[in-house]
C-alpha positions as protocol buffer text, in pm:
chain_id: "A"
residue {
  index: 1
  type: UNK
  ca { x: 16923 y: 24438 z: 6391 }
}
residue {
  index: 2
  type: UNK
  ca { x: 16861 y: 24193 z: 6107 }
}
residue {
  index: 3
  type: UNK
  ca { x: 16723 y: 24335 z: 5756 }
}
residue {
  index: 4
  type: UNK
  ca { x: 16358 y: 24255 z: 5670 }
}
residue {
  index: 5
  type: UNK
  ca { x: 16458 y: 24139 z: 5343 }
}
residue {
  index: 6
  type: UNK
  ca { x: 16697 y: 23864 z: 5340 }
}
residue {
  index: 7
  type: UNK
  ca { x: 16741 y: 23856 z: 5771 }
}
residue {
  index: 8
  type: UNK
  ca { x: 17139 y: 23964 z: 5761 }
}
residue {
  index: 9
  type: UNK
  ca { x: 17307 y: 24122 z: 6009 }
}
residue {
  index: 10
  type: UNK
  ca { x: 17279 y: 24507 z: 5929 }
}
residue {
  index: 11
  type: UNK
  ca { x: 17580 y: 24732 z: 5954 }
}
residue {
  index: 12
  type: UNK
  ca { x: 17549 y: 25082 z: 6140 }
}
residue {
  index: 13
  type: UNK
  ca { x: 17619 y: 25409 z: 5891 }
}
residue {
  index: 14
  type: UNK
  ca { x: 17534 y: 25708 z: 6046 }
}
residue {
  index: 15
  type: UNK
  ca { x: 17330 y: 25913 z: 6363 }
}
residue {
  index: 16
  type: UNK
  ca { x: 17205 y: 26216 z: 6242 }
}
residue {
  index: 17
  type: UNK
  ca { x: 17009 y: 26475 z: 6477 }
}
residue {
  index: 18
  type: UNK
  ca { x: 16703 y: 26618 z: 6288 }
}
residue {
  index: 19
  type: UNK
  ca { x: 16621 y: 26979 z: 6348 }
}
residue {
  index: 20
  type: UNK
  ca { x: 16424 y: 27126 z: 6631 }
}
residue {
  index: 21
  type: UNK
  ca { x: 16139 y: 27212 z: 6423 }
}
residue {
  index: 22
  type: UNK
  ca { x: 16040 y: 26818 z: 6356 }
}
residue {
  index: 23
  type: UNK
  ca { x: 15763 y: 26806 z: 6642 }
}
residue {
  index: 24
  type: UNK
  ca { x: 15785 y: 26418 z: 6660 }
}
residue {
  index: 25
  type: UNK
  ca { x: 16169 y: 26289 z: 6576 }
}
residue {
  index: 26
  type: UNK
  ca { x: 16513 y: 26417 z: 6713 }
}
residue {
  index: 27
  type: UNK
  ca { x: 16736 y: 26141 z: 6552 }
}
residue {
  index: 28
  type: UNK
  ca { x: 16731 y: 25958 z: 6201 }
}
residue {
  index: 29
  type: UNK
  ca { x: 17008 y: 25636 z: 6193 }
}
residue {
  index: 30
  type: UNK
  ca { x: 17083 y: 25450 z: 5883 }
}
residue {
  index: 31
  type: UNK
  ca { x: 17166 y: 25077 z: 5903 }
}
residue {
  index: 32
  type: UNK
  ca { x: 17276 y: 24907 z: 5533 }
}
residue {
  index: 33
  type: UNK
  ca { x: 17220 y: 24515 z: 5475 }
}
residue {
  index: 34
  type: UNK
  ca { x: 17583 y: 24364 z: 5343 }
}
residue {
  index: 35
  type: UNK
  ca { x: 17426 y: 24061 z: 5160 }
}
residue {
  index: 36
  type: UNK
  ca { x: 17083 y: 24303 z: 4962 }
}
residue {
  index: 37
  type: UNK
  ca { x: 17204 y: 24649 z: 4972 }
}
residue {
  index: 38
  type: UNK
  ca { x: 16894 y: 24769 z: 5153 }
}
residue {
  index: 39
  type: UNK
  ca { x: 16905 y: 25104 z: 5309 }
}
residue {
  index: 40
  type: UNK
  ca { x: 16722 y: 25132 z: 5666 }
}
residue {
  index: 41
  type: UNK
  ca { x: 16629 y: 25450 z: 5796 }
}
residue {
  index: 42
  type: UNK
  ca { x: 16563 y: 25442 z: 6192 }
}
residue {
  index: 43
  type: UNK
  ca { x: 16361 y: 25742 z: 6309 }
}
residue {
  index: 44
  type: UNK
  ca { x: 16411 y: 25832 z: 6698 }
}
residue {
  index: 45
  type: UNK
  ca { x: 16110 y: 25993 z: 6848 }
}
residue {
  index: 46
  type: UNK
  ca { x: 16177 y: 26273 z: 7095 }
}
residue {
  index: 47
  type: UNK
  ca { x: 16079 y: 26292 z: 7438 }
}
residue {
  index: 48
  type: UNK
  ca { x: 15792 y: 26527 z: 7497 }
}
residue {
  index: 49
  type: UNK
  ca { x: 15622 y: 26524 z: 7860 }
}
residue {
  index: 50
  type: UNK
  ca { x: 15909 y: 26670 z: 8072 }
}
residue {
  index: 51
  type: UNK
  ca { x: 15958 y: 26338 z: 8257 }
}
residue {
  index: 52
  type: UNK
  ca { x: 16147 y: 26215 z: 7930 }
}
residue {
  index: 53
  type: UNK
  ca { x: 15835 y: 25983 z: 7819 }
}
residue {
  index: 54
  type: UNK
  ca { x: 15655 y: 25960 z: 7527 }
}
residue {
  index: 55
  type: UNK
  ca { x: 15283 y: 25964 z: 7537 }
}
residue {
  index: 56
  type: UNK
  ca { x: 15224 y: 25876 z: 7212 }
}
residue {
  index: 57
  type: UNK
  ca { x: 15271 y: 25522 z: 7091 }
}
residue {
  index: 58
  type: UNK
  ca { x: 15215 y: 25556 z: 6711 }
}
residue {
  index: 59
  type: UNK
  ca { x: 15568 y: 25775 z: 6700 }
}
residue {
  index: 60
  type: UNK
  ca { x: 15758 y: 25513 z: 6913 }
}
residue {
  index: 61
  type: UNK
  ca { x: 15955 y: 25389 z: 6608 }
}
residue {
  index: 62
  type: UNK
  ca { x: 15962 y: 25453 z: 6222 }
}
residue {
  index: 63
  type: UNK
  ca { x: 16153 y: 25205 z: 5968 }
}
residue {
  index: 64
  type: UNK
  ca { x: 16235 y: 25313 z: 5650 }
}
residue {
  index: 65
  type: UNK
  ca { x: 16366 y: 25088 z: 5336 }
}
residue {
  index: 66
  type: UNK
  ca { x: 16505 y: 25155 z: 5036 }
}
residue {
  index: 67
  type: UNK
  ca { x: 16642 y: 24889 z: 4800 }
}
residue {
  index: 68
  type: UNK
  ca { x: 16855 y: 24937 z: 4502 }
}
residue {
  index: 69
  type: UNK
  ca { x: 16694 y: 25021 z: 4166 }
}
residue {
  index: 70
  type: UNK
  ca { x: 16894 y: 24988 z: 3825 }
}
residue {
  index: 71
  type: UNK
  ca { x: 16914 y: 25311 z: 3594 }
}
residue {
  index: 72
  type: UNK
  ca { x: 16489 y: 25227 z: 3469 }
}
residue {
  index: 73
  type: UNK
  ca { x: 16371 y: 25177 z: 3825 }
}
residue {
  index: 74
  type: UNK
  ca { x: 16360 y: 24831 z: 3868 }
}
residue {
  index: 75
  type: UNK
  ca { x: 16410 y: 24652 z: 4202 }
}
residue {
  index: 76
  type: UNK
  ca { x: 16789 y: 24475 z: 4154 }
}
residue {
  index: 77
  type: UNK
  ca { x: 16738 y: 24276 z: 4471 }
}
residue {
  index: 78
  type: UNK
  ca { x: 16558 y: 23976 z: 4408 }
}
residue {
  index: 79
  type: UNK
  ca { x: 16452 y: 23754 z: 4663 }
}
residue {
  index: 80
  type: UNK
  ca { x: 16330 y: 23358 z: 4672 }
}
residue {
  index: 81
  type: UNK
  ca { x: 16005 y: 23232 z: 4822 }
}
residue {
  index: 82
  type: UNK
  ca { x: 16056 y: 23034 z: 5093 }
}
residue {
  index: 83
  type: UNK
  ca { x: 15834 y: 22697 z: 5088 }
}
């Protein structure tokens, strides 16, 4: 998976399964770009007919990011627009 950012490869981190009472995810990954630092949160929806599908598109896949902030808040990634 390549980050949204600056398009590196992202290296894996963790799985983590989320607790039974979340009604629409049962698995949160997070993926960290080498080259920005960007954090990437993967959220796995769980499967809820009993056939294993999921009716319900909108929960088929959540991205998270999170970029690195000095000690005021300010974004420390900076990127370059592209012409």
């Amino acid at each position: 998976m390549k980050c949204w950012h600056c398009n590196a490869e992202l290296i894996w981190g963790n799985d983590f399964d989320i607790d039974e009472e979340d009604d629409y995810y049962q698995m949160e990954t997070n993926l960290t770009c080498p080259q920005c630092d960007c954090l990437v949160l993967v959220y796995l929806p769980k499967d809820n007919n009993d056939d294993g599908s999921n009716d319900n598109e909108e929960y088929q896949i959540s991205v998270e990011l999170e970029l690195p902030v000095d000690d005021k808040g300010n974004n420390i990634v900076h990127f370059k627009k592209k012409h």
